[in-house]
Residue, then its C-alpha position, 0 to 999 in steps of 0.5 A: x579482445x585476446x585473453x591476456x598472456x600470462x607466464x607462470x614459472x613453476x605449477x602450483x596450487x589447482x585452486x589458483x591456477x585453475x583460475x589462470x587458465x580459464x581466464x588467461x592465455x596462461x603458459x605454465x612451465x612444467x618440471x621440478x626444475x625453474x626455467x633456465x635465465x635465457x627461457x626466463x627472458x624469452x617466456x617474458x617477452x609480451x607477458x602482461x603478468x608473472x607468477x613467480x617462484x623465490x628462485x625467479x629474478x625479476x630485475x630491470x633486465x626482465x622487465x625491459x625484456x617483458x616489454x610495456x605490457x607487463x602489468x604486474x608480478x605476482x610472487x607465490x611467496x611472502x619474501x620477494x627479494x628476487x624481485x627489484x620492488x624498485x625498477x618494477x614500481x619505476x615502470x608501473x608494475x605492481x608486485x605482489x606476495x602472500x603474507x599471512x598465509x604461511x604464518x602458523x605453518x613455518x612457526x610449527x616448521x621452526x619449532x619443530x627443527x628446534x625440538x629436533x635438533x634439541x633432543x638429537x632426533x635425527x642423530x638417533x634415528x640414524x644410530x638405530x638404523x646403523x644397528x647401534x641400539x644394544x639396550x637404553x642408556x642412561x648417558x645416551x642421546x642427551x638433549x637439551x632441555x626446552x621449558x624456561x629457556x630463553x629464545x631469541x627472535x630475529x624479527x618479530x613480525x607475524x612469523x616471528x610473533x607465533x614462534x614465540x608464542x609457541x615457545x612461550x605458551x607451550x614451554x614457559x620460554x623467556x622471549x627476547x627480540x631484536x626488531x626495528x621497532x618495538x612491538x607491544x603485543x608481543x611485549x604485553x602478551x608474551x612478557x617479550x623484551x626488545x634487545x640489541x642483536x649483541x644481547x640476543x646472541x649473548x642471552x639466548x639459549x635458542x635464537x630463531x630467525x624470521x627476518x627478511x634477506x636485505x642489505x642490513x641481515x646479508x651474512x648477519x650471522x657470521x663467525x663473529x655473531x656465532x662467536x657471541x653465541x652460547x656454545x650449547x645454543x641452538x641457531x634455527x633459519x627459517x627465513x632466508x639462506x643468505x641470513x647466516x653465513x653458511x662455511x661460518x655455520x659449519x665451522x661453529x657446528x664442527x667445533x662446538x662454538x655452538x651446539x645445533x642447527x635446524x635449517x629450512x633455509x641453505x646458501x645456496x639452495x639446494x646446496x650440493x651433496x657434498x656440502x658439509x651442512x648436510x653432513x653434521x651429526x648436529x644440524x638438521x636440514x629441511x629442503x624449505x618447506x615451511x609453508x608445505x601444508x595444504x591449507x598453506x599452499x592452497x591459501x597462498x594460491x588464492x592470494x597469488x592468483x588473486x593479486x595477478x588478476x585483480x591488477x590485470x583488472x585494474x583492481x587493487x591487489x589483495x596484498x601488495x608490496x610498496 
């Protein structure tokens, strides 16, 4: 019986792939750079599983262009809103993420572009490599403070929870949080109270995002929503780029509607050279690297590369989404 065909849209972890290709007629495309739609529609032709990237659509199209034998999709990533879950459960297609994995990487990578952008770190160390540093200041580089301020959490899931228990832990933060639905742990174990969006924006002196990108969080954070805002506040995204409405985002961080941004995450991603966001003194910009440490990725590959094997066996998936 031929190994089964399976198309993998990026290289990823040896420890998973590893696996594939020993076990499947595996094609991984090479480059930095994803496969172009038309590559994309034509690799899939025949493919009994995928494993994709956040940057890979998988809708009806793709999956009529895949054919019958497609089995399952395997994303290497929590967040599967390039994927129509719908149109792919419709035709007997499991689908696959990895959450857990990436839970104390990204809360230690929003924290970090928190603290940064706070005490200006990346606007000093440009001023000292334009030569600008004579002597210490005492009205230089003035930051924020951290201990007993109050952070908004956008979505307490497990992202969200373990931000908020670094900030609460660590810096004595008030947490407040905005969820569909109230969690007791974090209101038991980090003295967290659930409150409308309006009141996290209006109470919050950081709010940090961890939601999913859905129809209800599209463009949640807008020039109405940063108009609410604190103008020293500081908006952290680590979530999605589509959360935050990102002309909306320039024009509050130019203005002083509010004070800084850490960003993981942009609209689009990358965005161009020329964007603005990459050109504020009060916005620090990573290039989505919240889960990038190799525990993390290599975690994430196991389970990736589990879900997509177990489903070509008929076994059920580590974790699937329903």
């Amino acid at each position: 019986m031929p190994a089964p065909k399976v198309f993998v849209t990026s290289e990823y972890p040896s420890v998973g792939l590893n696996r594939l290709l020993q076990e499947c007629d595996t094609e991984v495309w090479p480059g930095p750079l994803p496969p172009s739609r038309e590559v994309l529609l034509e690799k899939v032709k025949g493919c009994a599983g995928l494993l994709t990237m956040l940057s890979d659509k998988m809708d009806a199209e793709l999956f009529d262009a895949a054919g019958d034998q497609l089995k399952v999709v395997s994303q290497y990533a929590v967040g599967v809103n390039n994927i129509d879950v719908e149109q792919a459960h419709k035709r007997g297609i499991a689908v696959g993420n990895t959450p857990g994995a990436l839970t104390d990487a990204t809360a230690d990578l929003a924290f970090a572009l928190l603290i940064t952008a706070a005490r200006r770190i990346i606007e000093v160390h440009e001023s000292i490599q334009a030569g600008e540093w004579k002597a210490w200041e005492p009205l230089g580089h003035i930051g924020w403070d951290l201990v007993g301020k109050t952070i908004g959490i956008v979505g307490m899931g497990r992202i969200g929870y373990a931000m908020a228990k670094r900030c609460q832990g660590g810096w004595g933060m008030n947490v407040i949080y905005t969820s569909r639905s109230d969690k007791p742990e974090a209101d038991q174990n980090l003295q967290a109270r659930r409150v409308s969006f309006d009141q996290l924006l209006s109470d919050s002196d950081f709010i940090s995002v961890h939601t999913d990108l859905n129809a209800e969080t599209d463009k949640l954070f807008d020039s109405n929503a940063f108009d609410k805002m604190k103008s020293n506040a500081i908006f952290i995204n680590t979530a999605r780029g589509g959360i935050h409405h990102q002309p909306d985002l320039v024009q509050a961080l130019k203005t002083g509607q509010i004070g800084a941004a850490g960003l993981d995450v942009t609209d689009p991603e990358p965005p161009a050279r020329s964007d603005e966001i990459l050109h504020l003194p009060n916005c620090v910009v990573a290039p989505h690297i919240g889960s990038a440490t190799t525990k993390t990725r290599n975690e994430m590959a196991e389970i990736a590369t589990d879900n997509l094997l177990n489903a070509l066996h008929g076994k059920p998936l580590r974790c699937e989404v329903k």
